[in-house]
C-alpha positions as CSV (number, residue, x, y, z in Angstrom):
1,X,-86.8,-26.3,48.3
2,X,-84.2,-28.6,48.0
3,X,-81.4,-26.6,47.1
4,X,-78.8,-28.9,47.3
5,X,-80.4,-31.5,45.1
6,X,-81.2,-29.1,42.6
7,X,-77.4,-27.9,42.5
8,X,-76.4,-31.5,42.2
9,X,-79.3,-32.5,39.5
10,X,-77.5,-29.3,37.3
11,X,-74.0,-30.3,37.8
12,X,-74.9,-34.5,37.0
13,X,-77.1,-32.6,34.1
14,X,-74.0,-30.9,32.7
15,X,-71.6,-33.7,33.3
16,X,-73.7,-36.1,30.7
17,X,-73.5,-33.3,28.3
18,X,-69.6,-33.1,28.5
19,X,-69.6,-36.6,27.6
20,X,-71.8,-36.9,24.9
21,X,-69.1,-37.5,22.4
22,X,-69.8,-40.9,20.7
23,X,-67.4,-43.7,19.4
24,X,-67.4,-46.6,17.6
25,X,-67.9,-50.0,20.8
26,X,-65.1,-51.5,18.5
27,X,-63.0,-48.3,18.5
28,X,-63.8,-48.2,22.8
29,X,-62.6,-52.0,23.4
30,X,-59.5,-51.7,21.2
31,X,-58.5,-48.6,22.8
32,X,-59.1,-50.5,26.0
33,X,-57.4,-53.5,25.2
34,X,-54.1,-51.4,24.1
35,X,-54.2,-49.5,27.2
36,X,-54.5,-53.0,29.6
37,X,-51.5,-54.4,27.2
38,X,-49.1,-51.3,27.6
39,X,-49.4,-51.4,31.4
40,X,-49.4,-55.1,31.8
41,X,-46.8,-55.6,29.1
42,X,-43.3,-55.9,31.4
43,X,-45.3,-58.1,33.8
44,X,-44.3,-62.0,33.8
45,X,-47.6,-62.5,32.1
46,X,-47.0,-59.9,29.3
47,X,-43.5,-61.1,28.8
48,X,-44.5,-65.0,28.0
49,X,-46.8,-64.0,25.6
50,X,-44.9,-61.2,23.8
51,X,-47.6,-58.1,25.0
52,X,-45.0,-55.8,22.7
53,X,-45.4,-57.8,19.5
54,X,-48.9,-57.9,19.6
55,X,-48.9,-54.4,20.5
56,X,-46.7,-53.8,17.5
57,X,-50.0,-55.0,15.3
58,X,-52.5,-52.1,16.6
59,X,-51.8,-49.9,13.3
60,X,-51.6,-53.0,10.8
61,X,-54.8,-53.0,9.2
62,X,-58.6,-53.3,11.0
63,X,-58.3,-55.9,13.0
64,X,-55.0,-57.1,12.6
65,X,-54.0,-56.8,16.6
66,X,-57.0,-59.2,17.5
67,X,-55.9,-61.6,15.4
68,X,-52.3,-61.7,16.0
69,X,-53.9,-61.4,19.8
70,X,-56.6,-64.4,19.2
71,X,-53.3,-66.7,17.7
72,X,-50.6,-65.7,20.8
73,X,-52.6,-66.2,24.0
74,X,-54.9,-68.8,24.6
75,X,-58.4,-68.8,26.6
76,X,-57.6,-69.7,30.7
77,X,-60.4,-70.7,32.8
78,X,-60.2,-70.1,36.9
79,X,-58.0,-73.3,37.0
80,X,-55.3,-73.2,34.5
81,X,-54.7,-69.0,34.9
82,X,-54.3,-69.6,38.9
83,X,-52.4,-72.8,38.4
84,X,-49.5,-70.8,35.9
85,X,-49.8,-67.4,37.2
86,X,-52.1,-65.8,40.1
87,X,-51.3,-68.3,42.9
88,X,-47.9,-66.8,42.5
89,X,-49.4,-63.0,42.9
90,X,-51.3,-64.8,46.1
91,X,-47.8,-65.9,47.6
92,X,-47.1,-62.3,47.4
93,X,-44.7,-62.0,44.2
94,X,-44.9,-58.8,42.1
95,X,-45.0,-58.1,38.3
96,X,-47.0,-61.1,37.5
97,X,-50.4,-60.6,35.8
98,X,-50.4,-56.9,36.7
99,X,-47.6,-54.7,37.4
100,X,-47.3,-54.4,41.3
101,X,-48.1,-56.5,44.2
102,X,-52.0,-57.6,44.6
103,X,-52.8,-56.4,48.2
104,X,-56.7,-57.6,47.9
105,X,-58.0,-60.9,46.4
106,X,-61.7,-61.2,46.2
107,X,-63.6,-64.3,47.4
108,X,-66.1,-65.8,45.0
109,X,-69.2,-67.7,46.4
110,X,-67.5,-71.4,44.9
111,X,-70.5,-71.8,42.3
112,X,-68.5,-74.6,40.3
113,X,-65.4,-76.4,40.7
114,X,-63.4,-74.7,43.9
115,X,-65.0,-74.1,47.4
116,X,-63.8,-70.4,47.1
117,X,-61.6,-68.6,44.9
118,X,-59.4,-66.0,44.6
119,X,-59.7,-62.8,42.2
120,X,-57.1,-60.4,42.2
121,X,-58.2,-56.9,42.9
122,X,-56.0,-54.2,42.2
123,X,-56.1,-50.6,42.6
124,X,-57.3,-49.3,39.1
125,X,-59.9,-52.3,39.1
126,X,-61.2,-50.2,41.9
127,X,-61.5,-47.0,40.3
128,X,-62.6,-48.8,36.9
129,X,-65.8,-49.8,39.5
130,X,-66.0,-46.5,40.8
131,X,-66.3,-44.5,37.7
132,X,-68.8,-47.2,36.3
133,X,-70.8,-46.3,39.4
134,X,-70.4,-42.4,38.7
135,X,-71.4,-43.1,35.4
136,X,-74.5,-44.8,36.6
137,X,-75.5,-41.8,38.9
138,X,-75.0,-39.3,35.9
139,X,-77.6,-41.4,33.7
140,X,-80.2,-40.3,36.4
141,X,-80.1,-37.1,34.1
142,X,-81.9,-38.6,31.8
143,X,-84.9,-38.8,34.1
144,X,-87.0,-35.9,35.3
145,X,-86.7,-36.8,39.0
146,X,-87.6,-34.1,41.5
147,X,-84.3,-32.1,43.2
148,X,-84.8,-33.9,46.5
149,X,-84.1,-37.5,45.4
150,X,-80.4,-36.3,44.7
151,X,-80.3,-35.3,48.6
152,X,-81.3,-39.1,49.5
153,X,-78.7,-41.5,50.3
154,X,-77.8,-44.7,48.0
155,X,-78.4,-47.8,49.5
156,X,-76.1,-50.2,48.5
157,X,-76.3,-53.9,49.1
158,X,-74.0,-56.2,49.1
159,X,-71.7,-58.7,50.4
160,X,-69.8,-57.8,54.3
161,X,-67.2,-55.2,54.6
162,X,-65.1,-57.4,56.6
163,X,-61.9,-58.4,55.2
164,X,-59.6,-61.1,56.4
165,X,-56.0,-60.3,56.1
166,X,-53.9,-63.5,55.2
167,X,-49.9,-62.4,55.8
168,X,-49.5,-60.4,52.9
169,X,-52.8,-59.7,51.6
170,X,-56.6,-59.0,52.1
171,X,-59.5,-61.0,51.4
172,X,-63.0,-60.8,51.4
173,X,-66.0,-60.1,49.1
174,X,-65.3,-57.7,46.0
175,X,-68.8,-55.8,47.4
176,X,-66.4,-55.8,51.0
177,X,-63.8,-54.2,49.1
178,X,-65.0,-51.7,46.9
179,X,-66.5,-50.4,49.9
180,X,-63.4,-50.2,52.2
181,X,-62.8,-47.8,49.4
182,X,-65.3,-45.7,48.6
183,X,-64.0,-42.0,47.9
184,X,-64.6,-39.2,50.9
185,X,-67.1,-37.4,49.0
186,X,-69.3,-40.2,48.5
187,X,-69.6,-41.3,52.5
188,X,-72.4,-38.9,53.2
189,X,-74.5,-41.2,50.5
190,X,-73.7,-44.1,51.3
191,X,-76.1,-46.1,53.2
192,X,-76.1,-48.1,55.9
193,X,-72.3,-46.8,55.7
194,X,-69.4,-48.7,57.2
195,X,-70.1,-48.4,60.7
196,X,-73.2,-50.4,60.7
197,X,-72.0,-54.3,60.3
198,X,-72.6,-56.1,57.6
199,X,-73.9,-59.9,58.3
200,X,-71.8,-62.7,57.4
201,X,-73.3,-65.8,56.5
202,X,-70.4,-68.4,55.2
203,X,-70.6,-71.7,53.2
204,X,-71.5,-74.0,56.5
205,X,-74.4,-71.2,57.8
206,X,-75.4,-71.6,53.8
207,X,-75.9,-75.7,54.1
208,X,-78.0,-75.4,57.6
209,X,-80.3,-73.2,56.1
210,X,-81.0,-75.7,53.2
211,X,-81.0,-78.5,56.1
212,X,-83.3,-76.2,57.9
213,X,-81.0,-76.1,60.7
């Protein structure tokens, strides 16, 4: 009998149940979008566009705040938000988008416009991922799966754990990341686990393989 996967499926089992509480998706995102604006709101970015007035409008009527929100700050693609404000954060300033320094900047794969670029990822983006992922491990209590399966380990696949550091920070794939950081608990899970190598196939490998190189 698996034992251990039974205890687990009970304790994932009672965790959903703790969080069955239902709101609103419009109460959820405004709750979420004050939180993001207090923390961010002494950073460079938060001071240029006033985070503390618009804050100021989250008890002024239904949907005052996104309004007032909608009028102050205006949409930035990749281009004009690293142009005015995260190629600073990449030179290693602090207190520009997000309150700190950014230590880890993800690599996209340069599917339009730039060869590569650069995401910041900071520390509660991290944990944001990782409860997501706990989240999606508790909704396996929704499904009668035998007690073994919760002994298995998860495979997870992704992009390489190698990260490249560049003077003051770390890049590398957000996959890379996330996985340098997995908590303790969850290591015995994880499969292949970090001491396996990941393979790293860059833009140039990419091209010879369409060349049939």
């Amino acid at each position: 009998m698996a034992i251990l996967g039974t205890l687990l499926k009970k304790g994932i089992k009672l965790r959903e149940n703790l969080e069955q509480e239902y709101t609103l998706p419009f109460e959820l995102q405004k709750k979420e979008l004050k939180e993001l604006m207090i923390t961010a709101s002494q950073t460079e970015f938060g001071n240029y566009y006033n985070f503390t007035n618009i804050l100021s409008h989250f008890r002024k009527g239904h949907s005052n705040f996104y309004e007032v929100f909608k009028r102050t700050i205006p949409i930035h693609d990749y281009n004009k938000i690293y142009k005015d404000w995260w190629h600073l954060s990449l030179k290693g300033a602090k207190n520009i988008c997000w309150p700190g320094r950014i230590k880890y900047f993800a690599l996209s794969s340069g599917t339009s416009e730039a060869s590569s670029k650069h995401i910041p990822v900071t520390k509660e983006m991290t944990k944001a991922i990782q409860k997501t992922s706990i989240r999606q491990i508790i909704s396996l209590s929704k499904y009668n799966l035998p007690a073994d399966v919760f002994e298995a380990g998860i495979l997870m696949i992704g992009g390489s754990t190698h990260l490249n550091r560049k003077g003051n920070y770390f890049e590398g794939d957000l996959s890379g990341i996330q996985a340098a950081r997995l908590p303790f608990w969850f290591q015995h899970f994880y499969k292949p686990g970090k001491k396996l190598p990941q393979p790293v196939i860059g833009i140039q490998s990419y091209r010879d393989c369409e060349k049939g190189q």
